[in-house]
N, CA, C and O atoms as CSV, one atom per row, in Angstrom:
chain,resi,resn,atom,element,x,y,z
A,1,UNK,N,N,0.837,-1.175,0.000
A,1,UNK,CA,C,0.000,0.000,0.000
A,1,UNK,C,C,0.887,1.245,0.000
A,1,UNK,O,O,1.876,1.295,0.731
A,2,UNK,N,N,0.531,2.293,-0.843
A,2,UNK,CA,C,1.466,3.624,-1.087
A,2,UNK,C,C,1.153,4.308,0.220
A,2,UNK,O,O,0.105,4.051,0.812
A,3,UNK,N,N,2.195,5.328,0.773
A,3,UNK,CA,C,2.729,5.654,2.262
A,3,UNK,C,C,1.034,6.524,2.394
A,3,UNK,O,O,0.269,6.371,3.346
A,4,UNK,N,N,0.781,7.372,1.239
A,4,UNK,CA,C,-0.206,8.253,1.854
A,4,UNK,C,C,-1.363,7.617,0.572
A,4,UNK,O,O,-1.739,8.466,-0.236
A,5,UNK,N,N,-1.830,6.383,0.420
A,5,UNK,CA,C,-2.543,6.048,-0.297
A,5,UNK,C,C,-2.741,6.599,-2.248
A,5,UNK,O,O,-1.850,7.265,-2.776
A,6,UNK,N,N,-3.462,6.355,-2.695
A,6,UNK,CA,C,-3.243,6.710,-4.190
A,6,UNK,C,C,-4.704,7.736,-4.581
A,6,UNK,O,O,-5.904,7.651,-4.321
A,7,UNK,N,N,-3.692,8.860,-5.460
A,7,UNK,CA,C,-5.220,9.927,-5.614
A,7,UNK,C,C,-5.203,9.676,-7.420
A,7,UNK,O,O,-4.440,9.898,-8.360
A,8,UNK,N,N,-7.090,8.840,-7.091
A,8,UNK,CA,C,-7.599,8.721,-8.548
A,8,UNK,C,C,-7.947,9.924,-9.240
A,8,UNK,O,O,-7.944,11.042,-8.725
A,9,UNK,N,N,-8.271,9.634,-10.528
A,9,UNK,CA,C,-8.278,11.172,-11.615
A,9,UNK,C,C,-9.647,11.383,-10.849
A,9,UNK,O,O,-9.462,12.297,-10.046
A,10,UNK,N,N,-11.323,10.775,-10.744
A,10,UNK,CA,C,-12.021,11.655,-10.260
A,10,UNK,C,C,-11.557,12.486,-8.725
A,10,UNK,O,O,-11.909,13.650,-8.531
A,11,UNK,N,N,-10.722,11.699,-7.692
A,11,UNK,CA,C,-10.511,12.582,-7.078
A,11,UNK,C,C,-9.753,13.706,-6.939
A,11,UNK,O,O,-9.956,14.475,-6.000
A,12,UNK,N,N,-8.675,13.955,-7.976
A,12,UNK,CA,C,-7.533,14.976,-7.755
A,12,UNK,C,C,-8.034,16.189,-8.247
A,12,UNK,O,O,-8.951,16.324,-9.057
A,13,UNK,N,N,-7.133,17.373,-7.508
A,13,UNK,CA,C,-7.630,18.601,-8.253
A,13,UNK,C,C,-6.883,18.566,-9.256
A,13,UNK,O,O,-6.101,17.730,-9.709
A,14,UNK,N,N,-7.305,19.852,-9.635
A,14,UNK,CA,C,-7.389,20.169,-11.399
A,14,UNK,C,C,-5.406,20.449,-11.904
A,14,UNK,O,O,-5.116,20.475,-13.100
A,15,UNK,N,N,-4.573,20.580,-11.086
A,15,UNK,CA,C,-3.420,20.859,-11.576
A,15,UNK,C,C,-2.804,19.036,-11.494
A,15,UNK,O,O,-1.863,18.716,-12.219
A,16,UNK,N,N,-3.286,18.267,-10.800
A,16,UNK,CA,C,-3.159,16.926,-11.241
A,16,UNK,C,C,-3.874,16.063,-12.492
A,16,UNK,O,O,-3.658,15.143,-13.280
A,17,UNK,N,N,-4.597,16.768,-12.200
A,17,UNK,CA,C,-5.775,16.319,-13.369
A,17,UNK,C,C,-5.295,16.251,-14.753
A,17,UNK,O,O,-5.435,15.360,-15.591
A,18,UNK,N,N,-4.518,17.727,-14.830
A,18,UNK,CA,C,-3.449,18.131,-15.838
A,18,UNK,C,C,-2.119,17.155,-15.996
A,18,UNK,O,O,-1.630,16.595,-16.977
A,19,UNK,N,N,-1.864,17.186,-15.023
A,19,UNK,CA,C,-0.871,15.886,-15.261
A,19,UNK,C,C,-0.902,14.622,-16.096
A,19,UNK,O,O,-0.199,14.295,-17.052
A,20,UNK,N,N,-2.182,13.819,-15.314
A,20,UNK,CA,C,-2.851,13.253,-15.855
A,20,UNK,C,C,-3.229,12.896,-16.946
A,20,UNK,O,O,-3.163,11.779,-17.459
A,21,UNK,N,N,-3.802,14.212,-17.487
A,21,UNK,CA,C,-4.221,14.548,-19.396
A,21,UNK,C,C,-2.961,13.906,-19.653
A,21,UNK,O,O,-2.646,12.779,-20.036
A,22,UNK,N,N,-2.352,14.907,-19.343
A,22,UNK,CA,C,-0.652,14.673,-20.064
A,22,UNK,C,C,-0.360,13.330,-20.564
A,22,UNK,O,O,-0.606,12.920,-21.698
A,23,UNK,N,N,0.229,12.640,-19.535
A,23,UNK,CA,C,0.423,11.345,-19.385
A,23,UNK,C,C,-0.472,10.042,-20.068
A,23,UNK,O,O,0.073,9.000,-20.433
A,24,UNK,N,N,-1.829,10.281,-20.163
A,24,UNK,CA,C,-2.437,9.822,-21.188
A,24,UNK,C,C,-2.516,9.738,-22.662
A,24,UNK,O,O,-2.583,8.722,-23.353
A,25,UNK,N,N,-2.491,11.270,-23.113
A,25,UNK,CA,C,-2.258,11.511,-24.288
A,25,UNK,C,C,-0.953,11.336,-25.139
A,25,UNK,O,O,-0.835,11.085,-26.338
A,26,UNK,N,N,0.375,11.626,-23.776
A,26,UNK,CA,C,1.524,11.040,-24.616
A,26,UNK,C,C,1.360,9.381,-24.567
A,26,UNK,O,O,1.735,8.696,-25.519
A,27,UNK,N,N,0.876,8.905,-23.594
A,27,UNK,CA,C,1.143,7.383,-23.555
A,27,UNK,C,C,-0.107,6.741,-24.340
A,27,UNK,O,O,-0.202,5.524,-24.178
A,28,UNK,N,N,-1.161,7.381,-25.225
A,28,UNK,CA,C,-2.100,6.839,-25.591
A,28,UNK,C,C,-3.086,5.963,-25.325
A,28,UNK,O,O,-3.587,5.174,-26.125
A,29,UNK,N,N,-3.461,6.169,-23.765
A,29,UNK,CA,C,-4.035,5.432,-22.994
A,29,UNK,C,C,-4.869,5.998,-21.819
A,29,UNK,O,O,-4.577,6.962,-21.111
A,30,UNK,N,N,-5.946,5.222,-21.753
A,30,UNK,CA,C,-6.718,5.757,-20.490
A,30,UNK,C,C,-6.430,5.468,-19.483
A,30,UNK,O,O,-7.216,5.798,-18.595
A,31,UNK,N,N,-5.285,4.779,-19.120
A,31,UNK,CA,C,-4.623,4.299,-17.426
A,31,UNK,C,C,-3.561,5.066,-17.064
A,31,UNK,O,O,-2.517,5.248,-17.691
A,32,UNK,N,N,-3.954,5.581,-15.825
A,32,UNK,CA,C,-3.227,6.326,-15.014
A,32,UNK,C,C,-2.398,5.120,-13.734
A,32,UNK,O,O,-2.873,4.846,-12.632
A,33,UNK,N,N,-1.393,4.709,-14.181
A,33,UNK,CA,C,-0.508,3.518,-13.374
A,33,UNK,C,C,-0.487,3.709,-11.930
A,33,UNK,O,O,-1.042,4.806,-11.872
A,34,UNK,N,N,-0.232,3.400,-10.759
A,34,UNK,CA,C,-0.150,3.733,-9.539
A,34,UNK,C,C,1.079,4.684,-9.099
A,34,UNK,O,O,1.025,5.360,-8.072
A,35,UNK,N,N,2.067,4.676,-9.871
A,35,UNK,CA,C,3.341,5.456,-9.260
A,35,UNK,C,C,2.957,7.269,-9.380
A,35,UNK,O,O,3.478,8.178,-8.734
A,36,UNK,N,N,1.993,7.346,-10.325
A,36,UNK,CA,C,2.121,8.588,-10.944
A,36,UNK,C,C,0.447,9.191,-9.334
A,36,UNK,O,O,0.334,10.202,-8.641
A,37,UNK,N,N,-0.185,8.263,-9.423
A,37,UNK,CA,C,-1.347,8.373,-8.251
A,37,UNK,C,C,-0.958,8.587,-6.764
A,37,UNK,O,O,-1.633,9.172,-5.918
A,38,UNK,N,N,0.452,7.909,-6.578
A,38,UNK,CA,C,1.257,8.028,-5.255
A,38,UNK,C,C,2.087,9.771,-5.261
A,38,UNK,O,O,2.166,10.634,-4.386
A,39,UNK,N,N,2.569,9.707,-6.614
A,39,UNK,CA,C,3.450,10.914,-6.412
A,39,UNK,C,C,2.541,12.078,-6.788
A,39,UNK,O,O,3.141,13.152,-6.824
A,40,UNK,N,N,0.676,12.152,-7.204
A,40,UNK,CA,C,-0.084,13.149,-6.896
A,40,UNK,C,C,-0.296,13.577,-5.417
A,40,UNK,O,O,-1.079,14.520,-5.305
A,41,UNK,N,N,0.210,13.113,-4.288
A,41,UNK,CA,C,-0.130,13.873,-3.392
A,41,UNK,C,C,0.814,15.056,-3.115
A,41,UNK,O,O,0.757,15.781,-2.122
A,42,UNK,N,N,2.142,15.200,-4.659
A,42,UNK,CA,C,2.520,16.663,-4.141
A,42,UNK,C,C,2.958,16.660,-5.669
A,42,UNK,O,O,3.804,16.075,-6.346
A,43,UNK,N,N,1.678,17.873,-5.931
A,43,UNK,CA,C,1.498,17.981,-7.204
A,43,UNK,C,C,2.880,18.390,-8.196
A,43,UNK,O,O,3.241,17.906,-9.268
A,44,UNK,N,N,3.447,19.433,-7.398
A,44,UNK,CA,C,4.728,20.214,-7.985
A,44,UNK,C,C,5.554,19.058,-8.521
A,44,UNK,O,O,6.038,18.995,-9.651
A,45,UNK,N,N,5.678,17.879,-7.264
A,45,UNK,CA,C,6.379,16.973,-7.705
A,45,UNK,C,C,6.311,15.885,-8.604
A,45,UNK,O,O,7.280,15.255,-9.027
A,46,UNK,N,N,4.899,15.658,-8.927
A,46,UNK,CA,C,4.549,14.864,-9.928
A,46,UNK,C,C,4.747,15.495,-11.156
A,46,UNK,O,O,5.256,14.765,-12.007
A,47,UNK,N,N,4.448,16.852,-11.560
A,47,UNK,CA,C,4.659,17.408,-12.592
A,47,UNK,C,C,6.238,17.368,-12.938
A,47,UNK,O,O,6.732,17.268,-14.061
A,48,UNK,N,N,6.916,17.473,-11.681
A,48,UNK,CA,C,8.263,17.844,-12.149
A,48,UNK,C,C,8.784,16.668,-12.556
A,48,UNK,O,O,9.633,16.647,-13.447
A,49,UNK,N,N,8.332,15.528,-11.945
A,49,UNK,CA,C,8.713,14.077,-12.038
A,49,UNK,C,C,8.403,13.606,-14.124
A,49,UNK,O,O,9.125,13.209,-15.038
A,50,UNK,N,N,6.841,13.996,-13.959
A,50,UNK,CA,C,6.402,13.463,-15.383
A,50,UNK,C,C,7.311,14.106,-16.557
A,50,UNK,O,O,7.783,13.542,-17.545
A,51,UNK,N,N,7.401,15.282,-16.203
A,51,UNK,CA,C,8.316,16.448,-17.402
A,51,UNK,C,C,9.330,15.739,-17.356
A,51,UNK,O,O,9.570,15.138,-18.404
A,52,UNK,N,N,9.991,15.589,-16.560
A,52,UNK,CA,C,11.470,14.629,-16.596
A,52,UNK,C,C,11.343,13.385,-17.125
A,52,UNK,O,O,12.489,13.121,-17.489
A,53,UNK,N,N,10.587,12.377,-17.412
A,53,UNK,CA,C,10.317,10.956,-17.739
A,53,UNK,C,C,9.994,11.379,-19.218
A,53,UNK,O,O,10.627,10.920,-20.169
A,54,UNK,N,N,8.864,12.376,-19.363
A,54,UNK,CA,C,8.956,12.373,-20.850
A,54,UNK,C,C,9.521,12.791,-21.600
A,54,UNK,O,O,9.431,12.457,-22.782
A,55,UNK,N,N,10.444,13.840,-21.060
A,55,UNK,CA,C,11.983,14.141,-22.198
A,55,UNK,C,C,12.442,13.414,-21.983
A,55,UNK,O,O,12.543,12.843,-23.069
A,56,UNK,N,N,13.288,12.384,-20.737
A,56,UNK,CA,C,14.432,11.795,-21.056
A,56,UNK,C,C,13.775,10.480,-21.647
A,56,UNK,O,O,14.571,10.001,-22.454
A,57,UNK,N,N,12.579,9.682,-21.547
A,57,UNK,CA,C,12.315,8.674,-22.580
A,57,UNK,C,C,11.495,8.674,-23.684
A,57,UNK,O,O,11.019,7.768,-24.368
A,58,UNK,N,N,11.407,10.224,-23.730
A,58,UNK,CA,C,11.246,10.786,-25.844
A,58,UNK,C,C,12.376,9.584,-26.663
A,58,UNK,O,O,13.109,8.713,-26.195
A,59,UNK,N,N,12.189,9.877,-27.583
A,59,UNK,CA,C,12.673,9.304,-28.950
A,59,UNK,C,C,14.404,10.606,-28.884
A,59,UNK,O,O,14.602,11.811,-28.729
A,60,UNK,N,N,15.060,9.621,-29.065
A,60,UNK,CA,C,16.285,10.521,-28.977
A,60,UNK,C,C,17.525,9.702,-29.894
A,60,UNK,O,O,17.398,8.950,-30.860
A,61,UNK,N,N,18.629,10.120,-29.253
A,61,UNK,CA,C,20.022,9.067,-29.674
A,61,UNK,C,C,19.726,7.539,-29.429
A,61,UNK,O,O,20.070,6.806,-30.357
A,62,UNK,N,N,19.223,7.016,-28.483
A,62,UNK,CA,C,18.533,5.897,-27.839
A,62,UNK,C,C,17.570,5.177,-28.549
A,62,UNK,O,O,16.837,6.131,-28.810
A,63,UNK,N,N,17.044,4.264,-29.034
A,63,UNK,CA,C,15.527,3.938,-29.212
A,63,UNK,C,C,14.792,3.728,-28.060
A,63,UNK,O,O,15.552,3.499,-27.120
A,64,UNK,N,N,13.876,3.716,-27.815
A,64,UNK,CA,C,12.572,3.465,-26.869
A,64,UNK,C,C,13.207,2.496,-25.729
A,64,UNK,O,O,13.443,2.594,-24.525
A,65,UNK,N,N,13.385,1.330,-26.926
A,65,UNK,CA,C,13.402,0.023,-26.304
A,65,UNK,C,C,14.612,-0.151,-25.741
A,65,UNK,O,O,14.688,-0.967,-24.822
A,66,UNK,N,N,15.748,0.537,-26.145
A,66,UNK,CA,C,17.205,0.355,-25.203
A,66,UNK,C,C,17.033,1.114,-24.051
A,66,UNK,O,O,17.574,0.581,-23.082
A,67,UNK,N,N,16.406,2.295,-23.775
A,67,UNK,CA,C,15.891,3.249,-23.276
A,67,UNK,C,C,15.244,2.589,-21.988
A,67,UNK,O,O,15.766,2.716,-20.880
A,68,UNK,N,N,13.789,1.703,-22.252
A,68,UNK,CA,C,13.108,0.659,-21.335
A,68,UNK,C,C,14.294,-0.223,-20.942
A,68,UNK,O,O,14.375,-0.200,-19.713
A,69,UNK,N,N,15.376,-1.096,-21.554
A,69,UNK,CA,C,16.248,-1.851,-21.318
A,69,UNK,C,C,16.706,-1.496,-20.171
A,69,UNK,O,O,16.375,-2.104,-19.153
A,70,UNK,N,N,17.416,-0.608,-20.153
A,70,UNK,CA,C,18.182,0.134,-19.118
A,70,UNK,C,C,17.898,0.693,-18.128
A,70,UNK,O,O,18.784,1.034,-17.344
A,71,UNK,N,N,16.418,0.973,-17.859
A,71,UNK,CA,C,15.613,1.360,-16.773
A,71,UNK,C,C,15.454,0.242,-16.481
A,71,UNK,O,O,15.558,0.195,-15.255
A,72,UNK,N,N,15.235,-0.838,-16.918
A,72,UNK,CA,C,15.206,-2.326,-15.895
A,72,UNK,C,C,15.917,-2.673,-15.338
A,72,UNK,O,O,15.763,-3.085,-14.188
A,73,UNK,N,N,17.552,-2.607,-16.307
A,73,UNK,CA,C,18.852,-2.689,-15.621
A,73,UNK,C,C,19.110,-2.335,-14.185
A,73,UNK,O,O,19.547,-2.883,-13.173
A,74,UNK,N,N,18.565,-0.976,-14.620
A,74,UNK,CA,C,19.270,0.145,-12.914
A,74,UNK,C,C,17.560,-0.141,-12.229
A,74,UNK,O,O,17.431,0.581,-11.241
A,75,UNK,N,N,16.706,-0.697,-12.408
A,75,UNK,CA,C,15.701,-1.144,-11.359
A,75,UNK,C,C,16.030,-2.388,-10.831
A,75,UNK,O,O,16.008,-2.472,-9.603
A,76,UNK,N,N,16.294,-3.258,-11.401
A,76,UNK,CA,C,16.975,-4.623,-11.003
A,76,UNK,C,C,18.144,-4.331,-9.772
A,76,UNK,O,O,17.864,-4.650,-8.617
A,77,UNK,N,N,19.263,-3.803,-10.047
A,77,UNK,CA,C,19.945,-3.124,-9.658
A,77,UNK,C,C,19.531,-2.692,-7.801
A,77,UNK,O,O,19.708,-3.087,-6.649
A,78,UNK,N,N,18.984,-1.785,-8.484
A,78,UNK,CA,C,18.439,-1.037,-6.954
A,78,UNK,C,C,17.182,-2.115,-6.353
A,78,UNK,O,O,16.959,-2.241,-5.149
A,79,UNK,N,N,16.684,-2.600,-7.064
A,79,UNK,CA,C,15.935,-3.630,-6.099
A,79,UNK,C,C,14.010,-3.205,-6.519
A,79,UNK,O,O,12.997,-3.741,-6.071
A,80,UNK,N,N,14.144,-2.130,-7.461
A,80,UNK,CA,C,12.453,-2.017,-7.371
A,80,UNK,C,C,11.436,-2.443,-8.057
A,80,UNK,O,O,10.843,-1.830,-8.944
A,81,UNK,N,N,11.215,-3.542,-7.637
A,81,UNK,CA,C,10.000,-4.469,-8.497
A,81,UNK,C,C,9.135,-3.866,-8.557
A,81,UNK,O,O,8.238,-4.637,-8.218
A,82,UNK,N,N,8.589,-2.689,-8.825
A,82,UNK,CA,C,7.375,-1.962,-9.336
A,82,UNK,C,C,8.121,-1.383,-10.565
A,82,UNK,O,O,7.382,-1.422,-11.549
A,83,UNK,N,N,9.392,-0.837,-10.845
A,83,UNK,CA,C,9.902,-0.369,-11.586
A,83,UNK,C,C,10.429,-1.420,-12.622
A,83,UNK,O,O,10.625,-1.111,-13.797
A,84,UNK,N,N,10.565,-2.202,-12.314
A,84,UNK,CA,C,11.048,-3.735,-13.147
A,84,UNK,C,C,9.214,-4.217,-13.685
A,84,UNK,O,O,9.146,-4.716,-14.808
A,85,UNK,N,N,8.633,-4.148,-13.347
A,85,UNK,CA,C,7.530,-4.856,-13.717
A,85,UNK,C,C,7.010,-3.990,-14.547
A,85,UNK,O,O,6.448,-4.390,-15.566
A,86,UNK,N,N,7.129,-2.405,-14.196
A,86,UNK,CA,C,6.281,-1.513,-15.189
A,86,UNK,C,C,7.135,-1.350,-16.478
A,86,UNK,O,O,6.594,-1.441,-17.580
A,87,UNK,N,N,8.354,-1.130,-16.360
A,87,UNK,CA,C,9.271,-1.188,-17.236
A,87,UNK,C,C,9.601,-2.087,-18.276
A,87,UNK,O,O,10.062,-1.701,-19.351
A,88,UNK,N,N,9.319,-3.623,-17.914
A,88,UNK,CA,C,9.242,-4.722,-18.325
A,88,UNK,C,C,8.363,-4.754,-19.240
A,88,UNK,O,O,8.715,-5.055,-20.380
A,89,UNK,N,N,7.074,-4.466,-18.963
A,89,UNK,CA,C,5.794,-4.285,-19.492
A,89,UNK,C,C,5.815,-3.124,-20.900
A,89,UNK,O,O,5.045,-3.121,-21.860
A,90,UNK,N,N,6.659,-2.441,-20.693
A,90,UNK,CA,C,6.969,-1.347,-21.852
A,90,UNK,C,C,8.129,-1.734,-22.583
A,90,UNK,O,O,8.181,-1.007,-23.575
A,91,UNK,N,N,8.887,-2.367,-22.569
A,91,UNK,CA,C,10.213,-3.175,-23.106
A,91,UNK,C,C,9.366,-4.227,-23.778
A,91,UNK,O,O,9.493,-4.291,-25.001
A,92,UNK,N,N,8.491,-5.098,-23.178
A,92,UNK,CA,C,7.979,-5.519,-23.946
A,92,UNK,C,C,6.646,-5.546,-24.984
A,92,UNK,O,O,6.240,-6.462,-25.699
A,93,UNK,N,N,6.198,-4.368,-24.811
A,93,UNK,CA,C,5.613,-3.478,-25.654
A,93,UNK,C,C,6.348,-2.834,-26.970
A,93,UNK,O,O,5.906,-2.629,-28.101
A,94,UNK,N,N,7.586,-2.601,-26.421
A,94,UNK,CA,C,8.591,-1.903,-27.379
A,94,UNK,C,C,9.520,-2.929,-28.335
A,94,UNK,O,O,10.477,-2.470,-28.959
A,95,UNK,N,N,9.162,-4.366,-28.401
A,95,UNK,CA,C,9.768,-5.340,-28.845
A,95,UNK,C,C,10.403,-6.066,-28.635
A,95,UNK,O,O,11.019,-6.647,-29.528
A,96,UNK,N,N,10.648,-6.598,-26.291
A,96,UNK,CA,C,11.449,-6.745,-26.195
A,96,UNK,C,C,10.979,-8.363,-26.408
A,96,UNK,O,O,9.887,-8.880,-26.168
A,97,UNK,N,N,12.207,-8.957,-26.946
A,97,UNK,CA,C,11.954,-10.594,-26.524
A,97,UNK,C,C,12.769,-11.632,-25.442
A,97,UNK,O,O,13.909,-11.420,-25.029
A,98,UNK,N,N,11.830,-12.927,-25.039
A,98,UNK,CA,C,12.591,-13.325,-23.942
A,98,UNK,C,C,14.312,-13.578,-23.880
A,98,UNK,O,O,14.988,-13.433,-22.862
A,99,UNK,N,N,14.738,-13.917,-24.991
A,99,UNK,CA,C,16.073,-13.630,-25.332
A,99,UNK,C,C,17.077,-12.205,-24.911
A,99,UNK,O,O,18.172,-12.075,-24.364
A,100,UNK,N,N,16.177,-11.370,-25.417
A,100,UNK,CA,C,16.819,-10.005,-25.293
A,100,UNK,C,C,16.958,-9.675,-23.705
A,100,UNK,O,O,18.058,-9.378,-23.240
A,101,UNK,N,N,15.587,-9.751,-22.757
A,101,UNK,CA,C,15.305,-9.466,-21.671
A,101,UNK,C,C,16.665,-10.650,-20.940
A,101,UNK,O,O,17.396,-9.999,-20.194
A,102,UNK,N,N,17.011,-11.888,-21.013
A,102,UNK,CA,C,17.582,-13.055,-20.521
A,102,UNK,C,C,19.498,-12.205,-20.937
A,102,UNK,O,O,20.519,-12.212,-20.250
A,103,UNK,N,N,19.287,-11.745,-21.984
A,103,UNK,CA,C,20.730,-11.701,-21.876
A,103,UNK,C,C,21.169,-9.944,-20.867
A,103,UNK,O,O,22.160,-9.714,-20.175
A,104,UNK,N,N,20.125,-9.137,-21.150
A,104,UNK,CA,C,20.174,-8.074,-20.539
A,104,UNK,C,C,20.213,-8.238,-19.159
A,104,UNK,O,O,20.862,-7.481,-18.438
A,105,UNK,N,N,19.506,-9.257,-18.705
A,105,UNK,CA,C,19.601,-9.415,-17.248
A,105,UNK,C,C,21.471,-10.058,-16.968
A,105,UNK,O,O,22.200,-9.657,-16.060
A,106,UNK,N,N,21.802,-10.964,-17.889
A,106,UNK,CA,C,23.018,-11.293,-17.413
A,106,UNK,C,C,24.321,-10.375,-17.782
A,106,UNK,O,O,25.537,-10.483,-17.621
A,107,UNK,N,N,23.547,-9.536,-18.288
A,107,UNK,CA,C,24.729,-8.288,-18.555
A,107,UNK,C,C,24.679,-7.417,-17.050
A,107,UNK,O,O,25.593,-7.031,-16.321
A,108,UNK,N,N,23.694,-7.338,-16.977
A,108,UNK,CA,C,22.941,-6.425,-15.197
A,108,UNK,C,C,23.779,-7.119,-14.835
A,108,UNK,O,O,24.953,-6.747,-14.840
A,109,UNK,N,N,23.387,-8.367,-14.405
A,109,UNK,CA,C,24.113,-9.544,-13.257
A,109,UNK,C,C,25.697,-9.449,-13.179
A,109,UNK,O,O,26.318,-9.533,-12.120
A,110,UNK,N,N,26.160,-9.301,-14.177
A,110,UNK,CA,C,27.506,-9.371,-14.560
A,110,UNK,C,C,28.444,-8.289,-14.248
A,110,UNK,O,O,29.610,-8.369,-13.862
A,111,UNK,N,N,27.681,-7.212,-14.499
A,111,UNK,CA,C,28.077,-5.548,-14.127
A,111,UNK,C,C,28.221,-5.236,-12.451
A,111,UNK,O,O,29.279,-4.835,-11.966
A,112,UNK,N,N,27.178,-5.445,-11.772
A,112,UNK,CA,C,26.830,-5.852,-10.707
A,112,UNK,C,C,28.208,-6.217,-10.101
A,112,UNK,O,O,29.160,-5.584,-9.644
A,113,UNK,N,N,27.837,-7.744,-10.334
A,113,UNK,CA,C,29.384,-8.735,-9.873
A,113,UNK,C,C,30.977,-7.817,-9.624
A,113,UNK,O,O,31.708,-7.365,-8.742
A,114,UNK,N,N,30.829,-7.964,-11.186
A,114,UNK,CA,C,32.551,-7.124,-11.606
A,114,UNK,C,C,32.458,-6.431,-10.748
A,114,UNK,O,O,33.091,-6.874,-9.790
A,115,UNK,N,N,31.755,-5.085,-10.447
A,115,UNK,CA,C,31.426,-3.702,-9.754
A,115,UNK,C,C,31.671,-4.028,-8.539
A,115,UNK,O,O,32.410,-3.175,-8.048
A,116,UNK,N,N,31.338,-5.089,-7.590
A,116,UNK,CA,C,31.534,-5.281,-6.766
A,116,UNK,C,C,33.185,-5.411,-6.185
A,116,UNK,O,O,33.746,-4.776,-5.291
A,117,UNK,N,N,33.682,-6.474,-7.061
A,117,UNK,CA,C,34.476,-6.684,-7.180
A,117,UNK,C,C,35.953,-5.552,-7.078
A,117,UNK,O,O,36.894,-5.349,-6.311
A,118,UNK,N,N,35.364,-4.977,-8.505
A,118,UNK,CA,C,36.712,-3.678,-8.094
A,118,UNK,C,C,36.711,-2.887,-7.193
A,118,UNK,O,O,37.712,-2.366,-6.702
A,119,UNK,N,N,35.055,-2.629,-6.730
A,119,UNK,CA,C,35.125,-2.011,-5.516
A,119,UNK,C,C,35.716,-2.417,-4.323
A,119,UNK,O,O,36.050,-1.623,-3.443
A,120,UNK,N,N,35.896,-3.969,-4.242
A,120,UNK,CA,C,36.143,-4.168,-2.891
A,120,UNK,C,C,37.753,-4.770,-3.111
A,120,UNK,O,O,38.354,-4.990,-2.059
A,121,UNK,N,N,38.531,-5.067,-4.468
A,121,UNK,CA,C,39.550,-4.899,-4.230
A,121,UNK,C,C,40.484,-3.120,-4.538
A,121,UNK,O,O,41.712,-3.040,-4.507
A,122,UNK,N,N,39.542,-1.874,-4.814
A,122,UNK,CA,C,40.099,-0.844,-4.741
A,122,UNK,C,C,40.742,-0.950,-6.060
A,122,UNK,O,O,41.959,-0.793,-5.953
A,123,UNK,N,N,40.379,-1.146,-7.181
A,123,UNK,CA,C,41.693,-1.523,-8.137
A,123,UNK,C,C,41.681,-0.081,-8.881
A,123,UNK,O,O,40.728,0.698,-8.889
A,124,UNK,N,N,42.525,0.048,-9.300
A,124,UNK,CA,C,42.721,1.714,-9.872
A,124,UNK,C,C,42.301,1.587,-11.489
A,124,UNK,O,O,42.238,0.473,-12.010
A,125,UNK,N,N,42.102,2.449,-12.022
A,125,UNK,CA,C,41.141,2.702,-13.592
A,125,UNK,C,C,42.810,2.383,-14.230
A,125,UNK,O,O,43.813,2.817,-13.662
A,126,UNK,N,N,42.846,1.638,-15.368
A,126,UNK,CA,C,43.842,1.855,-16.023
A,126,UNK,C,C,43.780,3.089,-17.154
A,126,UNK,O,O,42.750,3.529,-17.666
A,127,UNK,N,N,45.330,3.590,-17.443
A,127,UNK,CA,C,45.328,4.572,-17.760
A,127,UNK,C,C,44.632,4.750,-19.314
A,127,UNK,O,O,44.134,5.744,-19.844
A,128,UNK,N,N,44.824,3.287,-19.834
A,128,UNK,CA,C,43.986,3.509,-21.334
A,128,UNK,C,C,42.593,3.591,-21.137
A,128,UNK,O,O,41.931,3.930,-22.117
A,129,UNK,N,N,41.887,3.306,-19.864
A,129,UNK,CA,C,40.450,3.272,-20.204
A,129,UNK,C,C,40.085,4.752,-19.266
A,129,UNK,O,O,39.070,4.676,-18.573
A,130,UNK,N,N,40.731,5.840,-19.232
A,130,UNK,CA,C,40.311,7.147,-19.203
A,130,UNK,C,C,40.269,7.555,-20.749
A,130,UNK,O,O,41.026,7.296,-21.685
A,131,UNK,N,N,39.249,8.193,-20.662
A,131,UNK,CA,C,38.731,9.121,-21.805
A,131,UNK,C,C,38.768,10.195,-21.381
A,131,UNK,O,O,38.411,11.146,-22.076
């Protein structure tokens, strides 16, 4: 259950409401997901939140779907199965297949590992892999 419960479109005021529109019309859909219902109880921040999600996962240098990839990555990562599941759900919307998702995870897994690794033996960057 979300900390201060979830505010539906008939209940929110009108500068969420706006949000809302938003988020529908870019995502072409009449569902308003739960993360975006949790982070209406402070409107400034949902707006500021949504503006940020839809430039940085616009159509860019990236496609969509490497874009979704990599938000699973760093959700996996950090641990947030709401963010892995919603993300998932749009990766595979965006073309992902079980192949693609299976090796991406063992690239995560792998990154992870290593990362650990140099971290905990301290190993210094070699000088060819500064850019």
């Amino acid at each position: 259950m979300a900390t201060f419960g979830l505010i539906e479109y008939a209940d929110a005021p009108a500068e969420v409401r706006a949000v809302y529109d938003d988020i529908m019309a870019v995502r072409n859909t009449d569902y308003i997901n739960n993360f975006w219902k949790a982070l209406a109880h402070d409107p400034a921040g949902l707006k500021r939140t949504w503006e940020s999600v839809k430039q940085i996962m616009a159509p860019g240098a990236l496609d969509p779907l490497t874009k979704e990839l990599i938000y699973i990555a760093v959700s996996v990562t950090n641990g947030c199965g709401y963010c892995i599941a919603s993300h998932t759900a749009n990766a595979r919307r965006a073309g992902m297949t079980p192949e693609m998702f299976a090796e991406m995870m063992a690239v995560t897994g792998m990154a992870n590992e290593t990362n650990r690794l140099a971290s905990g033996y301290q190993v210094e960057v070699d000088s060819r892999s500064r850019v």
